[in-house]
DRENPA-239595 format. One record per residue (C-alpha): residue in three letters; x, y, z. Coordinates in steps of 0.25 Angstrom, whole numbers, plus 5000, padded with zeros to 4 digits. Layout:
BEGIN
ALAXYZ
...
***
This chain:
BEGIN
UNK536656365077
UNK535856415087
UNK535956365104
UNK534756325110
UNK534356305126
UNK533456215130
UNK532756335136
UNK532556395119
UNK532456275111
UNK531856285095
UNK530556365098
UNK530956415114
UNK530356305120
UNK529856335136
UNK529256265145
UNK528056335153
UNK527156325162
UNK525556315158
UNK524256355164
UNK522956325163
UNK522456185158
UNK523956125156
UNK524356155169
UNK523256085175
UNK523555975167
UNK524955955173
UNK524655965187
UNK523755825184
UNK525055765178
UNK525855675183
UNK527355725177
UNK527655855186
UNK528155935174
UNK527956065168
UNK526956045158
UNK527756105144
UNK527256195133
UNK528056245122
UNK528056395119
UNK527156435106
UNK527956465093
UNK527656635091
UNK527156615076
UNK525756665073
UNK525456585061
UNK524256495063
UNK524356355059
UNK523456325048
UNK522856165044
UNK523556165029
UNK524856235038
UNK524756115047
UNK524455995037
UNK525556065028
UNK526755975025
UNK527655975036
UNK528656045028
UNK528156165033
UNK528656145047
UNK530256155042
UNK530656015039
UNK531255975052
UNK532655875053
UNK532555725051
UNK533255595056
UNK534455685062
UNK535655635067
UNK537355655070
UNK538255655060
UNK539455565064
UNK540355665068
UNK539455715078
UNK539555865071
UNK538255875064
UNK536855815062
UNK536355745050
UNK534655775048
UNK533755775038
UNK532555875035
UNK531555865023
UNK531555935010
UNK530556055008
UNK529355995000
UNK529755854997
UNK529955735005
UNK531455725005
UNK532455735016
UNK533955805015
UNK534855765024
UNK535555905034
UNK536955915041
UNK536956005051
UNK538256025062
UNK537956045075
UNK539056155077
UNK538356245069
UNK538056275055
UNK536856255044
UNK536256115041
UNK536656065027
UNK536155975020
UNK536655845016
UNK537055845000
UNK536455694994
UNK537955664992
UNK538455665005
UNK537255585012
UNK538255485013
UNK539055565022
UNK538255605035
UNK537855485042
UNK536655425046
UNK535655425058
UNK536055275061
UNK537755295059
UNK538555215068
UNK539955225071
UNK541055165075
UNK541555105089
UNK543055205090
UNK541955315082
UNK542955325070
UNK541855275061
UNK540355315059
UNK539555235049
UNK538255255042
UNK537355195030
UNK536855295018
UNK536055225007
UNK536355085011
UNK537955095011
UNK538755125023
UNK539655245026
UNK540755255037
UNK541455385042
UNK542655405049
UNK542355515060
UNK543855555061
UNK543955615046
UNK542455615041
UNK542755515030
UNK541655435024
UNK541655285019
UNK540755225010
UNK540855065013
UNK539755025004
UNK539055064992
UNK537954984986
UNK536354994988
UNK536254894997
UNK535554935011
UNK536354925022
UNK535954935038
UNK536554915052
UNK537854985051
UNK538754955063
UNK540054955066
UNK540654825072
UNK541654805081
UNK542854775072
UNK542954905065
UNK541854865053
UNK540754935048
UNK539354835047
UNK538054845041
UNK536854755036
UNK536354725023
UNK535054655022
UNK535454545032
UNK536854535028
UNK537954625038
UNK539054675033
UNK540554745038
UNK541554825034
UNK542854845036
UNK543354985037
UNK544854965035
UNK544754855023
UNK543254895018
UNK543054755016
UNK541554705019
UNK541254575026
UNK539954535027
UNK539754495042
UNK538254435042
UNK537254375032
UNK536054325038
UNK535054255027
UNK533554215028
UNK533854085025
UNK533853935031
UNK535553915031
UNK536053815019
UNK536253705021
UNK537253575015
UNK536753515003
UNK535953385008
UNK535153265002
UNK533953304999
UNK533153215009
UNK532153085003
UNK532452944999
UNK532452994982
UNK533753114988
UNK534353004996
UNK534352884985
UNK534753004975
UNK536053044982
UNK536252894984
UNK536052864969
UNK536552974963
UNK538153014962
UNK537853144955
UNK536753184965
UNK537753154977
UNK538853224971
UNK538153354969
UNK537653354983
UNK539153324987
UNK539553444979
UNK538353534985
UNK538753484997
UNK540353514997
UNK540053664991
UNK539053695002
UNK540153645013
UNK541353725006
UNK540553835006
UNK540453825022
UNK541853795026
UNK542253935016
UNK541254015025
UNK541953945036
UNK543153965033
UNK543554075024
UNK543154215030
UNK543254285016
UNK541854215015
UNK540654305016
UNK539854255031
UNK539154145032
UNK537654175030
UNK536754165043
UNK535354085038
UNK534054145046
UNK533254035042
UNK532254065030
UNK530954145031
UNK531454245041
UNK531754385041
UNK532754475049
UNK532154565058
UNK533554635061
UNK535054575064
UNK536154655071
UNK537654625069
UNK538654625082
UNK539654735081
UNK540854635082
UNK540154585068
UNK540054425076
UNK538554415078
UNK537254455071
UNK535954475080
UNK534754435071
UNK533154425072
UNK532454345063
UNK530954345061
UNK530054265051
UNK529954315037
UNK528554385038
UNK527754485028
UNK527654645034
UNK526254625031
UNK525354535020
UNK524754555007
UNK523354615012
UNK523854705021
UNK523654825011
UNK523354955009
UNK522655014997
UNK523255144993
UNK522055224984
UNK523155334978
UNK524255274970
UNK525155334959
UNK524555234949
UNK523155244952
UNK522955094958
UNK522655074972
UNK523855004979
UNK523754904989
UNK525054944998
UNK525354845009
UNK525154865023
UNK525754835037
UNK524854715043
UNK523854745053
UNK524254695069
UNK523054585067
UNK523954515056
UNK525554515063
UNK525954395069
UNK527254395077
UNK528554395070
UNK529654325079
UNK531154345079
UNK532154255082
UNK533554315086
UNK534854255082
UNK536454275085
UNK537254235074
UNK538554225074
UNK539254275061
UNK540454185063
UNK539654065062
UNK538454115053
UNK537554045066
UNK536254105070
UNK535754075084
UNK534354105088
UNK534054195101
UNK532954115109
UNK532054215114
UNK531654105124
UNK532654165134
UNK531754315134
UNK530954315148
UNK529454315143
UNK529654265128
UNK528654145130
UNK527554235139
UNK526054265136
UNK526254415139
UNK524654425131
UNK524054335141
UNK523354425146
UNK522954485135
UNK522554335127
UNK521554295140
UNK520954425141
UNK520454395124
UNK520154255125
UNK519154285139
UNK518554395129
UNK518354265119
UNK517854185128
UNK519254095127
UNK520254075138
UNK521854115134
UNK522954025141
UNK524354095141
UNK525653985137
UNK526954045133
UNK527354065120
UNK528554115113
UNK528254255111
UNK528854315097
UNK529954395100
UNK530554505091
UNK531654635090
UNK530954745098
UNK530654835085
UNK530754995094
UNK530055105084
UNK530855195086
UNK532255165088
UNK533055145075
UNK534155035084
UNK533954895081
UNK533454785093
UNK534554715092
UNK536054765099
UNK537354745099
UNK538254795109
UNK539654875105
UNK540554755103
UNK539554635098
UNK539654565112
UNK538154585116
UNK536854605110
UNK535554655113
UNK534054625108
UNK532854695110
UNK531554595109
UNK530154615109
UNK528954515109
UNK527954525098
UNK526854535108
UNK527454675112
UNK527554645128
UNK529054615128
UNK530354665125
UNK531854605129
UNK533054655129
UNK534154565126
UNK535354525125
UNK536254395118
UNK537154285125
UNK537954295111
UNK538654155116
UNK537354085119
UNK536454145108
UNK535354175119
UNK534554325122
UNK534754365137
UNK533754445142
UNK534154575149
UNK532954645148
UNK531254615147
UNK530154735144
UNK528754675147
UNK527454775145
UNK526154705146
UNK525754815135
UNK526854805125
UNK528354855123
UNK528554985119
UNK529054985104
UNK529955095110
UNK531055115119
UNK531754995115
UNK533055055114
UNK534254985120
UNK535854965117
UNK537154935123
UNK537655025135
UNK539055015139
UNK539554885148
UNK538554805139
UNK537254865146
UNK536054875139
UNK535455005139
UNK533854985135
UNK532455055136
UNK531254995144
UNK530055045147
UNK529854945159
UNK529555065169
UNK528655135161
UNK529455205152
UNK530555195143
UNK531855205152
UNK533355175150
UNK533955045154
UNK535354985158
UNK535554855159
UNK536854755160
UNK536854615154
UNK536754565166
UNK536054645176
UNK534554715178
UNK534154835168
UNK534754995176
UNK533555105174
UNK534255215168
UNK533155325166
UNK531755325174
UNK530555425174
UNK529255425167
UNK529755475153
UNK530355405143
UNK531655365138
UNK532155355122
UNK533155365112
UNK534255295121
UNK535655335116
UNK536855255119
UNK538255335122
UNK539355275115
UNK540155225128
UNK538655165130
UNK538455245146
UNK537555355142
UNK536455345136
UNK535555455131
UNK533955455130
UNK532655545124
UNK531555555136
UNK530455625143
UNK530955645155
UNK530455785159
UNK528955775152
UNK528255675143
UNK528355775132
UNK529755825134
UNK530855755128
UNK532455775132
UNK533855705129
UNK534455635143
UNK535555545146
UNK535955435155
UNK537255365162
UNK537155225159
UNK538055195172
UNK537255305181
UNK535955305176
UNK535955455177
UNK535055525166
UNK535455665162
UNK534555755152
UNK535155825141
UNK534055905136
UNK533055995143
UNK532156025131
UNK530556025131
UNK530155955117
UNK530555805113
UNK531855765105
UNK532455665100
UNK534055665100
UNK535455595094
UNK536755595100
UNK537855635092
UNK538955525090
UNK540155585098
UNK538855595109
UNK539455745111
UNK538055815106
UNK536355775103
UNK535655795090
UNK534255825097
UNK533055845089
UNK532155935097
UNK530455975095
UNK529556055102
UNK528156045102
UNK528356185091
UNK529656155087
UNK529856025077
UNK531155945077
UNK532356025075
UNK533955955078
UNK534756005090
UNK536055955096
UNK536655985109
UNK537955945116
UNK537755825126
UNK537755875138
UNK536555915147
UNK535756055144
UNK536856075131
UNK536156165121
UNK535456125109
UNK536056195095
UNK534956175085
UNK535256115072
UNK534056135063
UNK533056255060
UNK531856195052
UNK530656225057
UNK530056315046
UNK529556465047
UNK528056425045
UNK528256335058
UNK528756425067
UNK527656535062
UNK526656465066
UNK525956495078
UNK525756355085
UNK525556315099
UNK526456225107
UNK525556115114
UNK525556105127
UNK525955985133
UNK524955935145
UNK524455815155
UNK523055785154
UNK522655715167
UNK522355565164
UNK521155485170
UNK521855355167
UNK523255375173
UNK524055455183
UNK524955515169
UNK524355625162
UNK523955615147
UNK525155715141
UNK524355805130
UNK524755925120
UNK523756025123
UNK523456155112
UNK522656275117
UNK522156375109
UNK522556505116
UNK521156555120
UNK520556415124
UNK519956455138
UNK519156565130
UNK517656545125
UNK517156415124
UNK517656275125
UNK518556225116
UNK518856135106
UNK519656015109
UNK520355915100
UNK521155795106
UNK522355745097
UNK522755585096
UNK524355565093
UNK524555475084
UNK525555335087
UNK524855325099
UNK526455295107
UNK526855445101
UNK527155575110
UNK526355675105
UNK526255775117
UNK527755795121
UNK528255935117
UNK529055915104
UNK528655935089
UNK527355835086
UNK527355735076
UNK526055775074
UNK526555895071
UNK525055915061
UNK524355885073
UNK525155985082
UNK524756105071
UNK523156055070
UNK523256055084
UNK523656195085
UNK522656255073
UNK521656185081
UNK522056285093
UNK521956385085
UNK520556355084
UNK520156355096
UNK520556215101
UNK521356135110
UNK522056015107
UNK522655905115
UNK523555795110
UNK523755695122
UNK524755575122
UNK523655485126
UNK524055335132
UNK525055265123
UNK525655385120
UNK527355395120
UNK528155465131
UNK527355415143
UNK527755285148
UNK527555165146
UNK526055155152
UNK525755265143
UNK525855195132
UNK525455045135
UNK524155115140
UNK523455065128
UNK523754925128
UNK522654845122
UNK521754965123
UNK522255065113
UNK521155185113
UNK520755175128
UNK521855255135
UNK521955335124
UNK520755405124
UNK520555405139
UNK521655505138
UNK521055575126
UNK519755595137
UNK520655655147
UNK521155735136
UNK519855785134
UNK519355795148
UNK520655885149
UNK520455975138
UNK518956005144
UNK519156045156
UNK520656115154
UNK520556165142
UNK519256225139
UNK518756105129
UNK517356075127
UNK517255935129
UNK516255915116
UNK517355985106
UNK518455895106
UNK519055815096
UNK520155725093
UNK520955685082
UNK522255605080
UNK522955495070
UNK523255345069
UNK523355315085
UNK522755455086
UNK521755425076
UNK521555285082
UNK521255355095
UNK520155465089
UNK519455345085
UNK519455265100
UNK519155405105
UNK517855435096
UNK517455295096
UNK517455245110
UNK517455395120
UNK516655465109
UNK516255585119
UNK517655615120
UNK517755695107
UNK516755755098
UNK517555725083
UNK518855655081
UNK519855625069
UNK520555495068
UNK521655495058
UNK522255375050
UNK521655305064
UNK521755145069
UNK520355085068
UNK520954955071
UNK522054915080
UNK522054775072
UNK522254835058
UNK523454905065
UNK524754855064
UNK525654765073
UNK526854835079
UNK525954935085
UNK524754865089
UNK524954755094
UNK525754825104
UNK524554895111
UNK523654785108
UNK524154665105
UNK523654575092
UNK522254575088
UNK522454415089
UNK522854435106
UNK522254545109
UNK520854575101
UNK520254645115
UNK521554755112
UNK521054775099
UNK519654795100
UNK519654885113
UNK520754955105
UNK520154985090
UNK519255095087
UNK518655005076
UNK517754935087
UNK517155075093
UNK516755145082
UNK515455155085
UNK515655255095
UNK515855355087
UNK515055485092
UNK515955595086
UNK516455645074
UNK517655575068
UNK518555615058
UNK519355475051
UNK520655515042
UNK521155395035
UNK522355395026
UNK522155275017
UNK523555245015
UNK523955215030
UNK524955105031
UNK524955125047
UNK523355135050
UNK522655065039
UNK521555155033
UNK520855035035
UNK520455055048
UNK519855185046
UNK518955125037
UNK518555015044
UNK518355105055
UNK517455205045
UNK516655075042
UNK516255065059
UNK515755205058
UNK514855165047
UNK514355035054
UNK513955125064
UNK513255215057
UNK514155335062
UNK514255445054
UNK515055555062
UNK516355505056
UNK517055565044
UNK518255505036
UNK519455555027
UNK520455485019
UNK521655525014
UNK522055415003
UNK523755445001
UNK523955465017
UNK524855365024
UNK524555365038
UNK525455475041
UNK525055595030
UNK525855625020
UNK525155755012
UNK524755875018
UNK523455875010
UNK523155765017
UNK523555805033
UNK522855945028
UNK521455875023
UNK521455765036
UNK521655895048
UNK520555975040
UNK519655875043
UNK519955865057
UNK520156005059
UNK518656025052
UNK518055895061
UNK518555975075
UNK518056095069
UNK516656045065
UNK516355955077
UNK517156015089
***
């Protein structure tokens, strides 16, 4: 197994200096950092479209969904069959040796990504195919506890030695000594039963009076039903005593305390994921119809979905509801503002009262921990809430004797909460360790029960991934410290606040620490190098042994050039507008060049940091394009990630308008650095990228001479909820937001040439708003716009004929018109 320095890793990366226009560009920034290139890979084949758009299969099949094996001796990945979709599962040791992979039989054996363990570590426990598995870590021996197809979630261990899990609703333990399973918890979408009674009325009354026959059987009825209670009561044999949620509800999640004595539940109304007209025809179907497959709903038709919060006690089967009433802020009219500046535009006037707002379980995108925490022993919990309006977010935690939330901490943004850095957990002294954005960017958090919130980290970057030591004073953390683009491993002392960093590296990672916390599984990109594994002892500067080879022989003989990472000056803010920047090697020769100007997708995504691009298509278009002569930025406009938290609430209520004011400065850049002719430029980009090609050509049509949209929102409205009303609020509140914000209402200011890719089967942006779009067009009589279809596509691609057919198009509009 090879050794690698920082200084060599994958494909030698090095930082260097750059002249010319990038230099310049630095010097306007405000980060006093080395601007970073990656050095070019030595092959000398040149990319090709069909090599581009070819399944990615080409590039070698890189690892997947990694993680430690329980003993801390190997890592667990997966990596994608040659020529099918299917995935094996690898073993690879991290002393040395082959990867190997994982015989169908013995799946059951390695763990999983979400195993836990046990409090003394003797035990680690996983789930494979709905049944659970525990492993004693002295000897390696593996027990099967159950067998059946049920599905079963939430393994925990509690504090008694059992192993838990969930079934539907329904929480189960097992002993490890007797193997006996006890069900602890069952919580039913019910109204509680209740004692036979009378039926009420003077015919049930007279009935019962009149009627021995019909007063004994009620008798009876009533007799059974109390027997029944006192055995529940009395005989512990007996399975639990269900807990009744009231009929008509549903369960959003429920966590059980590791002392097995509570449950922690939230409870919403029963309510539809969408109705029966929101569909989709599909054109291509096995049989030959056309199939109407249902959709999401658009953000016009959500209402709020409130949750109550309950305790319950298990020993007594009794449900106490959580008033939110206590959270600072839960009756205020935080859209005010926003309500009176619509209803002056209608000619009405708006008066503000409080209200109680609908409050839910934060839901964080991307971490895979539930909002709801117990601490080690049960004796404390924590709750992470959110309001449906998106402007708040508490941390809480419960009086478990008084059934009340107290409040420990309140993120307000007059834009919305991010629907990241959420993270939070139990530190050691009960402290709650969290993440806040309330200084502007995502930074670490320590706060007692009783006591003001301690800043651990600070600094414009920002802070992800928190990692909890096991004695609960360390905690270890993924950020930006050194560059936007540059992400590194670090570490901070709970109790001393000092940060330390154990990675110097110049691409982005992501990274797991090992169970006995001895070594980190890092997974490492460069802007040429795609995700390989790494692990590295857990220390400060230790060397990184990589684990995986996969990149194939056709991608390292391809002669593609790293982009240059850059700051374009910005006429709207003191922080520069970060950029990928791809050259042809003569650009300064002969006349002025061709320029095209790539839109990132997401719109809150990192495109131009200096790892392996998601957009990886995008990155090899972008380099045939050099090789034709022209040069190509990819900025991360406002709203993008990895910038702060005014970066990205720079759109609120006006989605479009930063954006392309950056997309100018692009532009203005690229003419006067980078020997572009200002009439040759073009633009191009997909679903919030294709959303902003559209604002771009319809509203600043001078800016760009042909543009391409792709699978592109026409309509914020028709979009759905969880997003949008974020940036914009509802259509109901805000209609200002949605109308200043929707390339639907400027269509006719289309001058250039524009290019409109559509897949029909998008379940993310309807093919519904291109065509409603394409109908504007025609109203207006314009007739510089072109369209394509692509009738299987989802809203990510799946065929390479199709990715092939949609960038010939592009590549032969910039051709033609620029």
């Amino acid at each position: 197994m090879k050794t690698i320095r920082y200084t060599a890793v994958a494909l030698a990366l090095s930082a260097v200096l750059l002249s010319g226009p990038v230099m310049a560009a630095r010097e306007n920034a405000s980060y006093n950092l080395q601007t970073q290139q990656i050095q070019g890979q030595t092959g000398q084949t040149l990319m090709t479209i069909e090599q581009a758009m070819a399944h990615p299969d080409w590039l070698g099949r890189q690892p997947e969904l990694a993680y430690w094996a329980a003993d801390s001796q190997s890592v667990i990945y997966q990596r994608k069959q040659a020529g099918n979709e299917l995935r094996d599962w690898h073993q690879v040791p991290v002393s040395g040796g082959q990867s190997t992979v994982v015989a169908l039989n013995n799946l059951d054996d390695i763990g999983a990504g979400e195993q836990v363990f046990s409090k003394d570590r003797q035990f680690a426990g996983w789930i494979f195919e709905g049944n659970v598995f525990i492993k004693a870590l002295a000897n390696g021996k593996i027990s099967q506890l159950t067998r059946s197809n049920d599905n079963r979630q939430a393994l925990q261990f509690l504090t008694d030695g059992r192993v838990a899990w969930r079934q539907g609703w329904d929480f189960y333990a097992v002993d490890l000594q007797s193997g006996l399973v006890n069900q602890v918890a069952s919580l039913k979408l019910d109204d509680a039963p209740k004692a036979p009674a009378v039926p009420e009325g003077y015919l049930a009354q007279e009935q019962h009076k009149l009627i021995q026959f019909v007063a004994l059987e009620h008798k009876n009825a009533l007799d059974l039903h109390q027997q029944q209670e006192a055995i529940r009561k009395n005989n512990s044999t007996v399975a639990v005593q269900p807990v009744y949620l009231g009929k008509d509800k549903q369960i959003s999640d429920a966590a059980l305390s590791p002392d097995g004595r509570r449950l922690i539940a939230a409870v919403a109304a029963k309510t539809r994921w969408n109705d029966e007209r929101d569909i989709m025809p599909n054109y291509i179907t096995d049989n030959g119809d056309i199939a109407a497959q249902p959709v999401r709903r658009r953000v016009h038709d959500q209402k709020p979905e409130p949750e109550q919060f309950f305790l319950i006690d298990l020993a007594k089967a009794q449900a106490t509801e959580l008033k939110q009433e206590v959270l600072s802020g839960f009756d205020e009219d935080v859209l005010a503002a926003v309500k009176a500046e619509n209803a002056k535009r209608a000619g009405k006037t708006y008066k503000s009262e409080k209200k109680a707002r609908a409050i839910t379980l934060i839901n964080d995108w991307s971490w895979d921990q539930s909002a709801i925490r117990w601490n080690a022993d049960g004796s404390q919990v924590a709750l992470m809430l959110k309001a449906w309006d998106n402007k708040d977010r508490w941390l809480t935690t419960v009086d478990l004797n008084k059934a009340s939330f107290v409040e420990q901490h309140r993120l307000h943004d007059d834009a919305w909460i991010n629907y990241d850095f959420n993270n939070f957990g139990w530190a050691y002294d009960n402290q709650l360790y969290f993440l806040s954005e309330q200084s502007g960017y995502s930074h670490l958090y320590l706060k007692p029960l009783k006591g003001e919130a301690k800043k651990l980290t600070s600094g414009s970057f920002e802070v992800s991934q928190p990692v909890l030591s096991r004695d609960g004073r360390t905690v270890y953390y993924r950020a930006n410290a050194q560059h936007p683009g540059i992400y590194n491993v670090f570490k901070v002392a709970l109790d001393s606040g000092k940060s330390q960093a154990l990675t110097q590296l110049t691409g982005n990672l992501s990274f797991k620490l090992s169970p006995d916390e001895s070594k980190l599984l890092v997974r490492y990109s460069t802007s040429l190098q795609p995700e390989e594994l790494y692990v590295m002892d857990n220390q400060p500067n230790a060397a990184l042994k990589q684990l995986t080879y996969t990149v194939s022989n056709e991608l390292k003989q391809m002669a593609l050039q790293a982009p240059q990472v850059i700051a374009v000056p910005s006429s709207h803010g003191k922080a520069p507008v970060y950029a990928k920047l791809y050259l042809p090697k003569d650009y300064k020769q002969g006349e002025k060049r061709r320029a095209v100007i790539f839109n990132h997708g997401a719109g809150y995504l990192q495109n131009s940091d200096l790892g392996w691009s998601s957009y990886f298509r995008e990155f090899f278009f972008h380099n045939l394009l050099t090789q034709k002569g022209y040069v190509v930025l990819d900025m991360d406009y406002r709203a993008s990630k990895g910038y702060g938290r005014d970066w990205r609430t720079a759109i609120y209520r006006q989605m479009g308008t930063p954006e392309i004011e950056d997309l100018a400065d692009g532009v203005n850049w690229l003419v006067e650095n980078a020997n572009v002719d200002r009439n040759r430029i073009g633009t191009y980009g997909g679903s919030y990228g294709g959303f902003m090609t559209f604002m771009a050509m319809f509203k600043q049509p001078e800016l760009f001479k042909a543009g391409s949209a792709l699978r592109p929102v026409g309509d914020w409205a028709y979009y759905n909820h969880p997003y949008t009303s974020n940036i914009l609020n509802t259509p109901d509140v805000d209609p200002i937001a949605y109308e200043r914000s929707s390339p639907i209402y400027f269509t006719q200011g289309l001058k250039g040439q524009l290019l409109i890719n559509s897949p029909m089967v998008d379940d993310n942006v309807f093919f519904q708003d291109s065509v409603r779009v394409v109908q504007r067009l025609i109203e207006h009589e314009i007739n510089s716009f072109e369209t394509a279809i692509f009738p299987v596509e989802p809203h990510g691609f799946r065929q390479p004929s199709s990715w092939l057919d949609e960038y010939r198009r592009i590549e032969k509009l910039f051709d033609r018109t620029l």
